[in-house]
PDB file of N, CA, C and O in Angstrom:
ATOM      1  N   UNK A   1      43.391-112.517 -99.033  1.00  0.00           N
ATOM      2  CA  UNK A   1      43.838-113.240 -97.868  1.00  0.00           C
ATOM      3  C   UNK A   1      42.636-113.416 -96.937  1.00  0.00           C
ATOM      4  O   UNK A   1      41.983-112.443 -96.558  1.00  0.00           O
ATOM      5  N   UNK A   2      42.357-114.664 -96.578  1.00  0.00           N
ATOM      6  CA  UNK A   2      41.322-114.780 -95.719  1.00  0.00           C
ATOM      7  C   UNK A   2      41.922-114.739 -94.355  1.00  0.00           C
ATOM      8  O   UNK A   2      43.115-114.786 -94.056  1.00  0.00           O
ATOM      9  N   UNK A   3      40.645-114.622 -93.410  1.00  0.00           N
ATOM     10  CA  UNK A   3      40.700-113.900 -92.109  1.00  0.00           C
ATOM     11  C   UNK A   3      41.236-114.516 -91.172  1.00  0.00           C
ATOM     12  O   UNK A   3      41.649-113.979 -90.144  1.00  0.00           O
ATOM     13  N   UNK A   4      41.298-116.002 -91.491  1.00  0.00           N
ATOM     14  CA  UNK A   4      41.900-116.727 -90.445  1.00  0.00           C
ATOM     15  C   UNK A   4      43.623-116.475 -90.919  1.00  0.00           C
ATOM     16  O   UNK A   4      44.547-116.157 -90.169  1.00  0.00           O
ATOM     17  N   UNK A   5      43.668-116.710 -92.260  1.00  0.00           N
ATOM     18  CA  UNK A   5      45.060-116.261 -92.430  1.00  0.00           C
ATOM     19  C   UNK A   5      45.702-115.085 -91.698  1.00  0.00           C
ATOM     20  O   UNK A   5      46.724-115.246 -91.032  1.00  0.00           O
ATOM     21  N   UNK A   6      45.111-113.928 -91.823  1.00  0.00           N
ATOM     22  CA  UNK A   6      45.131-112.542 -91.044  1.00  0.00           C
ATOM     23  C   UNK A   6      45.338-112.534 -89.554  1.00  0.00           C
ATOM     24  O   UNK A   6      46.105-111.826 -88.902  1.00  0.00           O
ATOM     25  N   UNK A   7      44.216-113.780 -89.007  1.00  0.00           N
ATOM     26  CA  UNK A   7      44.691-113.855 -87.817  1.00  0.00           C
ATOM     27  C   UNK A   7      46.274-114.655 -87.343  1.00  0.00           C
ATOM     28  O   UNK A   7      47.059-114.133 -86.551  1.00  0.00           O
ATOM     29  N   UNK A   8      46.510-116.039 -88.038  1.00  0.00           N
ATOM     30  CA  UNK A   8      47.246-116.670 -87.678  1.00  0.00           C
ATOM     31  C   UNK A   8      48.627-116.033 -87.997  1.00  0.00           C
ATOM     32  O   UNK A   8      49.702-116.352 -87.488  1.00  0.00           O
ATOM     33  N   UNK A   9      48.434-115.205 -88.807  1.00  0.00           N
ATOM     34  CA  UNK A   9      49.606-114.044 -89.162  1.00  0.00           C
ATOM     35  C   UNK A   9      50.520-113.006 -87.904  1.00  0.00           C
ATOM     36  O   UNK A   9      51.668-112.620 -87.682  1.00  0.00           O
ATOM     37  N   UNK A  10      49.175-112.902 -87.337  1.00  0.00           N
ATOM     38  CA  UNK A  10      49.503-111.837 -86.317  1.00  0.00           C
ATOM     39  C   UNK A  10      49.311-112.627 -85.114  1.00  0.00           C
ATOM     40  O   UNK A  10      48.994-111.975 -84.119  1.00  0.00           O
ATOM     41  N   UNK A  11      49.393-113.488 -85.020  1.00  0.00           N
ATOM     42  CA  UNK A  11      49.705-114.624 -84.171  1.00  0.00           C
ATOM     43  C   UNK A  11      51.083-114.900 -83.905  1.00  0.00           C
ATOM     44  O   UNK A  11      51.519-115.053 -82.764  1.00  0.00           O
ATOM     45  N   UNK A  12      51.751-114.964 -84.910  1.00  0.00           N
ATOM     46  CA  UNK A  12      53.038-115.846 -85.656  1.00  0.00           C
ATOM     47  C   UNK A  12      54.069-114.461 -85.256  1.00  0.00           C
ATOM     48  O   UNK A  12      55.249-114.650 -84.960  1.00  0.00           O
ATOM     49  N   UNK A  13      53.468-113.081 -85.289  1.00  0.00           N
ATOM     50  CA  UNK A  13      54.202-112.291 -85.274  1.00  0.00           C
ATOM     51  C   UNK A  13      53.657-111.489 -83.494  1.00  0.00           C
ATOM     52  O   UNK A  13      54.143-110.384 -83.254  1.00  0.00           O
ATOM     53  N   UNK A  14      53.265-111.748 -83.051  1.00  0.00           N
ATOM     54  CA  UNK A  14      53.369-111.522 -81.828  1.00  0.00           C
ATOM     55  C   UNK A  14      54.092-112.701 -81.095  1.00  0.00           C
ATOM     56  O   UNK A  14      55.167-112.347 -80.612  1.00  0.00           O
ATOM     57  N   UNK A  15      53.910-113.437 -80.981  1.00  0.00           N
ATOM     58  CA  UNK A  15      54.439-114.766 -80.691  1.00  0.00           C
ATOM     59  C   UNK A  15      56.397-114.359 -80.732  1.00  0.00           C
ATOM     60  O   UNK A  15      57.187-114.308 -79.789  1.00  0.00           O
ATOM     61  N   UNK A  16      56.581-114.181 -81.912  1.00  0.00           N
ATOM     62  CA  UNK A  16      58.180-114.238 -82.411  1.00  0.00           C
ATOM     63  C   UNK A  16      58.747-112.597 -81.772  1.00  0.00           C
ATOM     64  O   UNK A  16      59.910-112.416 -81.411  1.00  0.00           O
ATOM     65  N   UNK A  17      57.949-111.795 -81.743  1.00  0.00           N
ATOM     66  CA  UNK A  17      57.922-110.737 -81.194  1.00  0.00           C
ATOM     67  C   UNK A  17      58.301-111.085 -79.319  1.00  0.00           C
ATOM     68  O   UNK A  17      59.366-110.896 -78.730  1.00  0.00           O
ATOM     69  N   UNK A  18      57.555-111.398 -79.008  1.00  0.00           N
ATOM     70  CA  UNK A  18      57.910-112.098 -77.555  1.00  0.00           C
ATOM     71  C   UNK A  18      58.523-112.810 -77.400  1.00  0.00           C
ATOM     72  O   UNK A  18      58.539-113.073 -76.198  1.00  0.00           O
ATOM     73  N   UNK A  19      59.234-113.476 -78.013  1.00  0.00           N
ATOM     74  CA  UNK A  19      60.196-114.541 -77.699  1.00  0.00           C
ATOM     75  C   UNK A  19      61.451-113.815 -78.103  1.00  0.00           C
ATOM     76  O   UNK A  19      62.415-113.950 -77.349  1.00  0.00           O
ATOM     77  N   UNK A  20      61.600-113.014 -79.248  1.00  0.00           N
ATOM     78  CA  UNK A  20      62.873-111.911 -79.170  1.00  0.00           C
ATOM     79  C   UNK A  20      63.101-111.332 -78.035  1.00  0.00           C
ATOM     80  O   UNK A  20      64.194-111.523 -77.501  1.00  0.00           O
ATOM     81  N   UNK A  21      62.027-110.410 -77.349  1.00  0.00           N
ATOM     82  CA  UNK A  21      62.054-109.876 -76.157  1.00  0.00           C
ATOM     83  C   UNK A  21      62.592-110.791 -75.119  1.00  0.00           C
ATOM     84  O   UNK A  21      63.437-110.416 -74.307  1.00  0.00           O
ATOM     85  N   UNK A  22      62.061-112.087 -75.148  1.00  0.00           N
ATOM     86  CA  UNK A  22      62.175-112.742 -73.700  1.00  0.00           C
ATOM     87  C   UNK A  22      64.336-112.999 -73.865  1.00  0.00           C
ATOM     88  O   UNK A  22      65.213-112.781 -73.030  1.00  0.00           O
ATOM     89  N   UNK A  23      64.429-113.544 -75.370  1.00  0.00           N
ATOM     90  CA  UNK A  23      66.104-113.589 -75.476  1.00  0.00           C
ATOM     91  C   UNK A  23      66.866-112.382 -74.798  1.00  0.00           C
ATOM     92  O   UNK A  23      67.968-112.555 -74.278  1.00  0.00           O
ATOM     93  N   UNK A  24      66.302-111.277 -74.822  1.00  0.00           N
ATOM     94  CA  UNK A  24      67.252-109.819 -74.831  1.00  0.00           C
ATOM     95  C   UNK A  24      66.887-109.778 -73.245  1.00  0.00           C
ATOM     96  O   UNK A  24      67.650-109.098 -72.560  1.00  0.00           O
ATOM     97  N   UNK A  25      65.749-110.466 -72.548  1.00  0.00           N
ATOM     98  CA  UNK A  25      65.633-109.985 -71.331  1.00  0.00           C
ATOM     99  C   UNK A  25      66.498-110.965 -70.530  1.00  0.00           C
ATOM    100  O   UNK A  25      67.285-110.607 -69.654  1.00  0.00           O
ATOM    101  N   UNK A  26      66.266-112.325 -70.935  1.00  0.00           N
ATOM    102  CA  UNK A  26      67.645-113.575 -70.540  1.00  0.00           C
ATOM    103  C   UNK A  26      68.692-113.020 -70.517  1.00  0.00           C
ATOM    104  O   UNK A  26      69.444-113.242 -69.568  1.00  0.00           O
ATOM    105  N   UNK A  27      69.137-111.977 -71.722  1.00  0.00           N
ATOM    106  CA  UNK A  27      70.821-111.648 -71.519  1.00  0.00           C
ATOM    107  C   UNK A  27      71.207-110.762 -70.798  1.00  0.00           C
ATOM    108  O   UNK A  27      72.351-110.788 -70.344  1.00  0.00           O
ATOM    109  N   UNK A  28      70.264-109.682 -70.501  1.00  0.00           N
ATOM    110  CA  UNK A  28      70.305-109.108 -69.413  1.00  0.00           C
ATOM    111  C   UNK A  28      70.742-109.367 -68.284  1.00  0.00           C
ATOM    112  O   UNK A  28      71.701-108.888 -67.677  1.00  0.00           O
ATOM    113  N   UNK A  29      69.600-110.586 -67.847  1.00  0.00           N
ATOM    114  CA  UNK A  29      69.438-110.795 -66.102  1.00  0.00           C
ATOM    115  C   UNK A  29      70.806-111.634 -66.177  1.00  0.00           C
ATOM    116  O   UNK A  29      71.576-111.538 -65.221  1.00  0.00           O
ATOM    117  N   UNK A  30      71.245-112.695 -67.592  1.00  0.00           N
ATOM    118  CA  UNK A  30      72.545-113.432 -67.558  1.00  0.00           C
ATOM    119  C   UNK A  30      73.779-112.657 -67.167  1.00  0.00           C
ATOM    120  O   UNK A  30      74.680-113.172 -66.504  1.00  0.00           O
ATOM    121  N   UNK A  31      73.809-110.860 -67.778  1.00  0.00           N
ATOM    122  CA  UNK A  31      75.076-110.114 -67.437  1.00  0.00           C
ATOM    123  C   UNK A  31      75.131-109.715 -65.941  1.00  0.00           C
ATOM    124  O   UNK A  31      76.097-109.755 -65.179  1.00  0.00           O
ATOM    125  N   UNK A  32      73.364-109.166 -65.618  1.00  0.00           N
ATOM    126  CA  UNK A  32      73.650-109.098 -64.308  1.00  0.00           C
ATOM    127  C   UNK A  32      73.370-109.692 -62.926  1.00  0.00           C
ATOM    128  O   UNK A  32      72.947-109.157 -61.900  1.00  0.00           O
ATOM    129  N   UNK A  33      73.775-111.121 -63.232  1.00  0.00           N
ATOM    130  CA  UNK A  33      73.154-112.121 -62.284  1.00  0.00           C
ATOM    131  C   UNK A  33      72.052-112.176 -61.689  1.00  0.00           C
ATOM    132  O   UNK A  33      72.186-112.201 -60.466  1.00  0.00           O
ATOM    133  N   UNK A  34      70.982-112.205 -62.062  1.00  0.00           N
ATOM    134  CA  UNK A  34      69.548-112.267 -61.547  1.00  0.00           C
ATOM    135  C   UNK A  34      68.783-113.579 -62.284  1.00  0.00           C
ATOM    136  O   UNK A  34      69.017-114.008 -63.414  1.00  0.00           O
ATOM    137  N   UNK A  35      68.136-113.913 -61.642  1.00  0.00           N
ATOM    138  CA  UNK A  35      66.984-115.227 -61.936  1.00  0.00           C
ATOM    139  C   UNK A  35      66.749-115.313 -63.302  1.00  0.00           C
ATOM    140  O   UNK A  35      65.880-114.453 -63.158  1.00  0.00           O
ATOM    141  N   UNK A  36      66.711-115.531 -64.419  1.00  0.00           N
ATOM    142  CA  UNK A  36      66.828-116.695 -65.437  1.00  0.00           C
ATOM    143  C   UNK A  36      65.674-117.018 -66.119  1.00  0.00           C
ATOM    144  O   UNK A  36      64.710-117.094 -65.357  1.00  0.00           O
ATOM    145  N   UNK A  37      65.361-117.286 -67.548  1.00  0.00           N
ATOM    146  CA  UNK A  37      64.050-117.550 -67.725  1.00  0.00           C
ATOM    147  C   UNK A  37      64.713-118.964 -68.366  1.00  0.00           C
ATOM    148  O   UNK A  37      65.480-118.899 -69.327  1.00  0.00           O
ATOM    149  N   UNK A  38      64.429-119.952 -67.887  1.00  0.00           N
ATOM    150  CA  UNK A  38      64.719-121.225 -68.271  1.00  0.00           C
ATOM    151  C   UNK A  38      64.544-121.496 -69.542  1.00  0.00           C
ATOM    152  O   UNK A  38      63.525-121.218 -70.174  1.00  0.00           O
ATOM    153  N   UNK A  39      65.741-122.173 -70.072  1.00  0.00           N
ATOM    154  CA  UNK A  39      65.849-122.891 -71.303  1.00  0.00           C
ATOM    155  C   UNK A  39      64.526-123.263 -71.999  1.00  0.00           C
ATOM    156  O   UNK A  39      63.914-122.884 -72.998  1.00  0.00           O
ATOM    157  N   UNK A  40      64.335-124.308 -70.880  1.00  0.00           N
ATOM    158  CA  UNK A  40      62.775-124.960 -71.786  1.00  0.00           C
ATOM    159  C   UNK A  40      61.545-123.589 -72.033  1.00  0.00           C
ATOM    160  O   UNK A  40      60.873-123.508 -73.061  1.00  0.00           O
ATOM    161  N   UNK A  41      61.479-122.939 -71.272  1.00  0.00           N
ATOM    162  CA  UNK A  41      60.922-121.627 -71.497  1.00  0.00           C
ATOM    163  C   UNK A  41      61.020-121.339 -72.892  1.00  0.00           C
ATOM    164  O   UNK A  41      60.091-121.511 -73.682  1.00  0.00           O
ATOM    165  N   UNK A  42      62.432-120.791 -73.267  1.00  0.00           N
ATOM    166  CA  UNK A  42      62.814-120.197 -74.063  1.00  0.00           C
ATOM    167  C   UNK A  42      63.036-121.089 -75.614  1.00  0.00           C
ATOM    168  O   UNK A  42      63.274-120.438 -76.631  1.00  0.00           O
ATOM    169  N   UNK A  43      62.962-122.159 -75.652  1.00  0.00           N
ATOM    170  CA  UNK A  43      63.026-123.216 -76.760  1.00  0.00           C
ATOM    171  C   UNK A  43      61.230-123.742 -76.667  1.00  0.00           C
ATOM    172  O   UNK A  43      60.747-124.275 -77.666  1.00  0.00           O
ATOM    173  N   UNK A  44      60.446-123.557 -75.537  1.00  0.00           N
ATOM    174  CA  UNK A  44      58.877-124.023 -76.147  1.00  0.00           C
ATOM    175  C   UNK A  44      58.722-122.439 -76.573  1.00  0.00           C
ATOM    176  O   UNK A  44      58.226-122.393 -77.698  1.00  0.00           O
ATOM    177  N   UNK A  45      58.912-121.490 -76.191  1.00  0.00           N
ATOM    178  CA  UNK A  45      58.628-120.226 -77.472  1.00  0.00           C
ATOM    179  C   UNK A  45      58.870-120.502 -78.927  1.00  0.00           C
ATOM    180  O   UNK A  45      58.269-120.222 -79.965  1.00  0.00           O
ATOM    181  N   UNK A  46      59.860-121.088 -78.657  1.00  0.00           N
ATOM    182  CA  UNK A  46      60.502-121.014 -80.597  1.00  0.00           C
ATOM    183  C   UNK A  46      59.238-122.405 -81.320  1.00  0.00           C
ATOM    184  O   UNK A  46      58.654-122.597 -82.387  1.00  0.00           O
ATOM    185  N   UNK A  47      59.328-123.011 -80.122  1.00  0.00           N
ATOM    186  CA  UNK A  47      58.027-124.637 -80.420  1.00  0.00           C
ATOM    187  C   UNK A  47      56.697-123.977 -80.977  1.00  0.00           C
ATOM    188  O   UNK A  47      56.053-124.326 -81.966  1.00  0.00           O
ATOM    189  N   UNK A  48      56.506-123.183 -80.305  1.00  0.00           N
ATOM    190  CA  UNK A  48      54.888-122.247 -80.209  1.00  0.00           C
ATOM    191  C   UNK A  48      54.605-121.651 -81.246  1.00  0.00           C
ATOM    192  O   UNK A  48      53.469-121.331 -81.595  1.00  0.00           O
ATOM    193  N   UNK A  49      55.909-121.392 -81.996  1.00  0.00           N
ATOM    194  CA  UNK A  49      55.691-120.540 -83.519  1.00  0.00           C
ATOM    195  C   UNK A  49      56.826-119.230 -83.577  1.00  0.00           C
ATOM    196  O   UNK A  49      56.768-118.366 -84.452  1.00  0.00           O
ATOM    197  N   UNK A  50      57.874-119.249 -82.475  1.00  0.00           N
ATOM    198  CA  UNK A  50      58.639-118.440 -82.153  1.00  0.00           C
ATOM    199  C   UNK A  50      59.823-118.677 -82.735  1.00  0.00           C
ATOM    200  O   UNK A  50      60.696-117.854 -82.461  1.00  0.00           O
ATOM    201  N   UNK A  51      60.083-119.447 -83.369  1.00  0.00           N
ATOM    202  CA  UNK A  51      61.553-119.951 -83.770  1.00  0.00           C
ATOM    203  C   UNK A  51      61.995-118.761 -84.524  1.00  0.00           C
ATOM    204  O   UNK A  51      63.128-118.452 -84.153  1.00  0.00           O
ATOM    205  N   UNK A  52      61.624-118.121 -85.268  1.00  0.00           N
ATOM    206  CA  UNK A  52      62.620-116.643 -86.143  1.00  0.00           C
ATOM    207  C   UNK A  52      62.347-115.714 -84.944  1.00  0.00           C
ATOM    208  O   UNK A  52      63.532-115.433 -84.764  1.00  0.00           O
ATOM    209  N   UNK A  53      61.911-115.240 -84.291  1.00  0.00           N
ATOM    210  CA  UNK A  53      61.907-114.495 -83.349  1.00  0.00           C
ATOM    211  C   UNK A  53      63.097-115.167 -82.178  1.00  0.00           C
ATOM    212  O   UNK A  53      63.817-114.297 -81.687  1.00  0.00           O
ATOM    213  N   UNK A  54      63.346-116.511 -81.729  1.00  0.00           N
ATOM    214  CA  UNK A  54      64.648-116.875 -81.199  1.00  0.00           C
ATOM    215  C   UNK A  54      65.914-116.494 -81.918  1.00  0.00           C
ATOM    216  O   UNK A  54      66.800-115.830 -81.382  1.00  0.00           O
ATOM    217  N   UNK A  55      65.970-117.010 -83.340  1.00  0.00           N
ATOM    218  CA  UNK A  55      67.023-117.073 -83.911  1.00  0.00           C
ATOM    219  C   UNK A  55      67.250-115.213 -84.335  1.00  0.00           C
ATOM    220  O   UNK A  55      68.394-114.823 -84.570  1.00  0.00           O
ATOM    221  N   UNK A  56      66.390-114.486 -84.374  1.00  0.00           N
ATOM    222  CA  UNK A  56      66.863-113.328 -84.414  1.00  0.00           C
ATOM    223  C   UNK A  56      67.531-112.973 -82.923  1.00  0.00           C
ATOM    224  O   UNK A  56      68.733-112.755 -82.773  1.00  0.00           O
ATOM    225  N   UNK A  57      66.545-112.954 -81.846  1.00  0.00           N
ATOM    226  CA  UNK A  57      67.353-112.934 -80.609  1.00  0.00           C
ATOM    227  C   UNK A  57      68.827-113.739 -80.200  1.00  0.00           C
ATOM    228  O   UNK A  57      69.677-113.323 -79.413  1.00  0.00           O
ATOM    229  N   UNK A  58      68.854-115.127 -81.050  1.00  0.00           N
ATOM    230  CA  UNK A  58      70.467-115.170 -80.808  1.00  0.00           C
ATOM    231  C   UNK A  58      71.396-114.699 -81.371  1.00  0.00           C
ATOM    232  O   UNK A  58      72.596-114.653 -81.098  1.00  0.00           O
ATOM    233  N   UNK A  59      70.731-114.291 -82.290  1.00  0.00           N
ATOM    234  CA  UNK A  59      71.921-113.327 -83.095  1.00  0.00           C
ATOM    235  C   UNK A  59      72.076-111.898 -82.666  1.00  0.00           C
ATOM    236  O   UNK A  59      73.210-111.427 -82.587  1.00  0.00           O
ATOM    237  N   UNK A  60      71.006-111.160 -82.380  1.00  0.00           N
ATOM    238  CA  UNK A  60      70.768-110.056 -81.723  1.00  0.00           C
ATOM    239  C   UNK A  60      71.482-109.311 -80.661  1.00  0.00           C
ATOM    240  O   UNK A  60      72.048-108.219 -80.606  1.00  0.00           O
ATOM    241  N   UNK A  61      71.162-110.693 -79.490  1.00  0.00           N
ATOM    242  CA  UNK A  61      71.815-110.337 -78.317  1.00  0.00           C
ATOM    243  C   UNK A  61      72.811-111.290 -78.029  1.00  0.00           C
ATOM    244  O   UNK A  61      72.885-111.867 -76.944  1.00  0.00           O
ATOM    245  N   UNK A  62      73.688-111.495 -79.109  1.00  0.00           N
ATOM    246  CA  UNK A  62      74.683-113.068 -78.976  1.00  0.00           C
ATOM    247  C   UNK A  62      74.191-113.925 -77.859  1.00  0.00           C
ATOM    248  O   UNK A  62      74.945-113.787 -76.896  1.00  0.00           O
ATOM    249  N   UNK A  63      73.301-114.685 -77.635  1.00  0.00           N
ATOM    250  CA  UNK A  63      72.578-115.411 -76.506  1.00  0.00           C
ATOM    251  C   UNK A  63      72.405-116.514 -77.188  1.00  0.00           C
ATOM    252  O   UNK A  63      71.919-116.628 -78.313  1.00  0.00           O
ATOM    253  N   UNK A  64      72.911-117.526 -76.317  1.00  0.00           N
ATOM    254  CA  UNK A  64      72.821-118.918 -76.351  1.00  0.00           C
ATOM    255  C   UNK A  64      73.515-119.420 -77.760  1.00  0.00           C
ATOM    256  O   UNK A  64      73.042-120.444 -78.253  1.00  0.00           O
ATOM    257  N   UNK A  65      74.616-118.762 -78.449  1.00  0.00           N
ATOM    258  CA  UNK A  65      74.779-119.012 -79.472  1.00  0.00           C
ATOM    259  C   UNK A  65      76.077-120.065 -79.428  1.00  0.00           C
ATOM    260  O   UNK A  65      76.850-120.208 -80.375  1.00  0.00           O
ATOM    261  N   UNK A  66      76.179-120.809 -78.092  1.00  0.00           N
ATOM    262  CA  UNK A  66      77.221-121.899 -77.755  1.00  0.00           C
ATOM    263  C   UNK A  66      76.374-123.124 -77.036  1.00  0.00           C
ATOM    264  O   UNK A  66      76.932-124.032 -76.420  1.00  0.00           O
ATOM    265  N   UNK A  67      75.314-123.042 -77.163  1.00  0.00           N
ATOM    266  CA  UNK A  67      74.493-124.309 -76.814  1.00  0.00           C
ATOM    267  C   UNK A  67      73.802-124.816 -77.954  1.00  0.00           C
ATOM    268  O   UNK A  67      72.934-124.263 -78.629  1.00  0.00           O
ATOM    269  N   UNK A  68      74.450-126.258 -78.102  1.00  0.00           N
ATOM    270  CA  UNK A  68      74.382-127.223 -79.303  1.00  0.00           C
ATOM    271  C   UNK A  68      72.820-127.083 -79.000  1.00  0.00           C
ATOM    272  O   UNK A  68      72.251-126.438 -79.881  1.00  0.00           O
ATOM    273  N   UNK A  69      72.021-127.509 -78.017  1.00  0.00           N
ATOM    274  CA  UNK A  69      70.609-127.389 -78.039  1.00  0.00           C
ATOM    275  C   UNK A  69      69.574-126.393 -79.001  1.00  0.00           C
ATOM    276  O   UNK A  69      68.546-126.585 -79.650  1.00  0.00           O
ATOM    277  N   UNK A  70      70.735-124.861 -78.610  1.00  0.00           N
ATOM    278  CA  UNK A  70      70.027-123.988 -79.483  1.00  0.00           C
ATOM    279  C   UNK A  70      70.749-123.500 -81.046  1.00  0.00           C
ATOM    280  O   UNK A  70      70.283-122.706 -81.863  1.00  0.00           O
ATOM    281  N   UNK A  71      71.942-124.224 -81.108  1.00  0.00           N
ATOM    282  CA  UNK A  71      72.489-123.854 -82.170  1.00  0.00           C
ATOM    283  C   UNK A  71      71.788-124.687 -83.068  1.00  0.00           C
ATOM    284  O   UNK A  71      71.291-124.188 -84.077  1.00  0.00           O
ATOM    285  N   UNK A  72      71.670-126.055 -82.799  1.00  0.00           N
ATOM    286  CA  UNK A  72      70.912-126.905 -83.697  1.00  0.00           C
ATOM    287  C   UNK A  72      69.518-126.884 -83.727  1.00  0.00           C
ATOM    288  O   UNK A  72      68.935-126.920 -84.810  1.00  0.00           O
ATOM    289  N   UNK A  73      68.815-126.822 -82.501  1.00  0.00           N
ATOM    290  CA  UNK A  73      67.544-127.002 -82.129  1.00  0.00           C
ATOM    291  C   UNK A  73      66.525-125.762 -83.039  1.00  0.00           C
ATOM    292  O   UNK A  73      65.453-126.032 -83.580  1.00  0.00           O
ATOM    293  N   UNK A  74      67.162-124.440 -83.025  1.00  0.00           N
ATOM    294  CA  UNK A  74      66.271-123.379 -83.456  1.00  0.00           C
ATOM    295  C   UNK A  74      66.083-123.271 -84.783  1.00  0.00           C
ATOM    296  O   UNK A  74      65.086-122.992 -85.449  1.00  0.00           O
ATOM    297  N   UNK A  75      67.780-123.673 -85.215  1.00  0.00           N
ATOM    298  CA  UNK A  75      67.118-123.736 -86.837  1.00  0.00           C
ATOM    299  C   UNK A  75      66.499-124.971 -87.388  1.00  0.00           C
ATOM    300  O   UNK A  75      66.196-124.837 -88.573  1.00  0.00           O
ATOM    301  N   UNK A  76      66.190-126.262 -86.823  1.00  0.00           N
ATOM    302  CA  UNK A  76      65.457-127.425 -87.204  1.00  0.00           C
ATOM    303  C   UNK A  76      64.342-126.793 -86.422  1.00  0.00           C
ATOM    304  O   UNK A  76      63.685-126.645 -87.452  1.00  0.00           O
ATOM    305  N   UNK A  77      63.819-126.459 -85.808  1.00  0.00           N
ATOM    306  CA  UNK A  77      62.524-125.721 -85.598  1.00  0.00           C
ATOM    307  C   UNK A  77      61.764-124.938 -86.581  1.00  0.00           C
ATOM    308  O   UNK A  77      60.657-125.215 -87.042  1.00  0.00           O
ATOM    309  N   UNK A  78      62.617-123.775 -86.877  1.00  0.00           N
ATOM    310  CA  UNK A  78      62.497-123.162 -87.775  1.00  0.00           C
ATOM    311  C   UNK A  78      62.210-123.398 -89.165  1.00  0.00           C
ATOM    312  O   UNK A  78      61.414-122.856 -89.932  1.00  0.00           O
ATOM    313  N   UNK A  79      62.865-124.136 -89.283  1.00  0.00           N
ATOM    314  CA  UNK A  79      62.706-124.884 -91.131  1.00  0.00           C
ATOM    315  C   UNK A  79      61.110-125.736 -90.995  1.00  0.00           C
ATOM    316  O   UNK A  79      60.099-125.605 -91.685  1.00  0.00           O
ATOM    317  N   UNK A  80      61.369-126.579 -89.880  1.00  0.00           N
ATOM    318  CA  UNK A  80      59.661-127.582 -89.821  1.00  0.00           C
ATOM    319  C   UNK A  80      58.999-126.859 -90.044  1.00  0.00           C
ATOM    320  O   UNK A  80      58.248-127.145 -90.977  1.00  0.00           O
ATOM    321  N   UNK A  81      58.777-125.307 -89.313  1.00  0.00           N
ATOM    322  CA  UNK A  81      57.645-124.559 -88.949  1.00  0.00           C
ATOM    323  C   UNK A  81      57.050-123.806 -90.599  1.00  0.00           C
ATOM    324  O   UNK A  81      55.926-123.750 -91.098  1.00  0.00           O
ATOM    325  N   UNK A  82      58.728-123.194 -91.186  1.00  0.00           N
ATOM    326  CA  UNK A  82      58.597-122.359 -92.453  1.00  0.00           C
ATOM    327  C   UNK A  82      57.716-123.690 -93.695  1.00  0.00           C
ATOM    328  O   UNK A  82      56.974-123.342 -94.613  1.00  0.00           O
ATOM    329  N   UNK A  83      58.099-125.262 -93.344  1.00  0.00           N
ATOM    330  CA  UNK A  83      57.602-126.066 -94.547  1.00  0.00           C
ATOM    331  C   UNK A  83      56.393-126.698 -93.944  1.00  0.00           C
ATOM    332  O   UNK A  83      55.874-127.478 -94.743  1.00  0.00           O
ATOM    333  N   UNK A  84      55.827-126.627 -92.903  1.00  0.00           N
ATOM    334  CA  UNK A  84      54.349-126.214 -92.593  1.00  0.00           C
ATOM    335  C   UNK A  84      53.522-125.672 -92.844  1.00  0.00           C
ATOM    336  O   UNK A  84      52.392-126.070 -93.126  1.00  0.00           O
ATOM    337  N   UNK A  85      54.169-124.052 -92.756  1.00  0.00           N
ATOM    338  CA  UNK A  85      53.591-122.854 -92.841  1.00  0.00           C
ATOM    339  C   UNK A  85      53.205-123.232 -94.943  1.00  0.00           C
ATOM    340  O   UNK A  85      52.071-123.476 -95.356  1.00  0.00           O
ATOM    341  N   UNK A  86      54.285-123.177 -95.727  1.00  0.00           N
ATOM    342  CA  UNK A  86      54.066-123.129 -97.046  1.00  0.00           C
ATOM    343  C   UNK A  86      53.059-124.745 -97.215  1.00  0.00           C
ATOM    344  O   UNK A  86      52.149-124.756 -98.045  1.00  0.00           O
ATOM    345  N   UNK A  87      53.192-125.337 -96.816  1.00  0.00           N
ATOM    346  CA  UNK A  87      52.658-126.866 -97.141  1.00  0.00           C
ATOM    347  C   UNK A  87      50.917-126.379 -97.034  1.00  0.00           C
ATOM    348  O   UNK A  87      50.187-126.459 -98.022  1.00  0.00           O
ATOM    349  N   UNK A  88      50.617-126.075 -96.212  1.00  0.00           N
ATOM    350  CA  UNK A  88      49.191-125.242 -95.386  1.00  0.00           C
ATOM    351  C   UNK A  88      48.768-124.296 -96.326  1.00  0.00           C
ATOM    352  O   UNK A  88      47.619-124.193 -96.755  1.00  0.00           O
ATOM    353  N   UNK A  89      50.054-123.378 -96.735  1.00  0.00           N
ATOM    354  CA  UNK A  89      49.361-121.958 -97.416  1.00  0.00           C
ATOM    355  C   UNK A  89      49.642-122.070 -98.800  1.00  0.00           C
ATOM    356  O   UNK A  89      49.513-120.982 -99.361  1.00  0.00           O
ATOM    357  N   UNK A  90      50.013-123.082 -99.626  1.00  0.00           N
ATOM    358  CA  UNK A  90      50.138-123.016-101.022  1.00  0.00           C
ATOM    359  C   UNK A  90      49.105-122.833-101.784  1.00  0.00           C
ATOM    360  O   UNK A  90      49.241-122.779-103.006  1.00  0.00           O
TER     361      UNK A  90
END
């Protein structure tokens, strides 16, 4: 495995790593009424390379799992990103 691979690896997984976090911290401040990390926030994470790190967080912390935006949006994210990722690394 070359090094840029290595890097963009641990890229991909910090990235999805933080964007899980940011879901579980949304549902939080959502139960106990406090300020909000905005949608677009939280859908350019999944844009950035975060999309399995969202879709684990909606499943995780049942979050956002009634907005057509993210019901549809994360897994067509997700799939572009996974037939990128293989298209690039074959």
């Amino acid at each position: 495995m070359s090094p840029q691979t290595i890097v963009i690896l641990c890229c991909l997984i910090a990235i999805n790593a933080v964007t899980f976090i940011f879901f579980g911290i949304d549902k939080w401040k959502a139960v106990h009424g406090k300020w909000r990390i905005s949608e677009a926030m939280l859908l350019g994470l999944a844009v950035l390379g975060g999309s399995i790190g969202a879709w684990l967080g909606m499943m995780a912390w049942r979050h956002k799992t009634k907005h057509k935006m993210f019901q549809l949006g994360v897994p067509v994210i997700m799939i572009m990103q996974i037939a990128l990722f293989v298209y690039i690394y074959r």
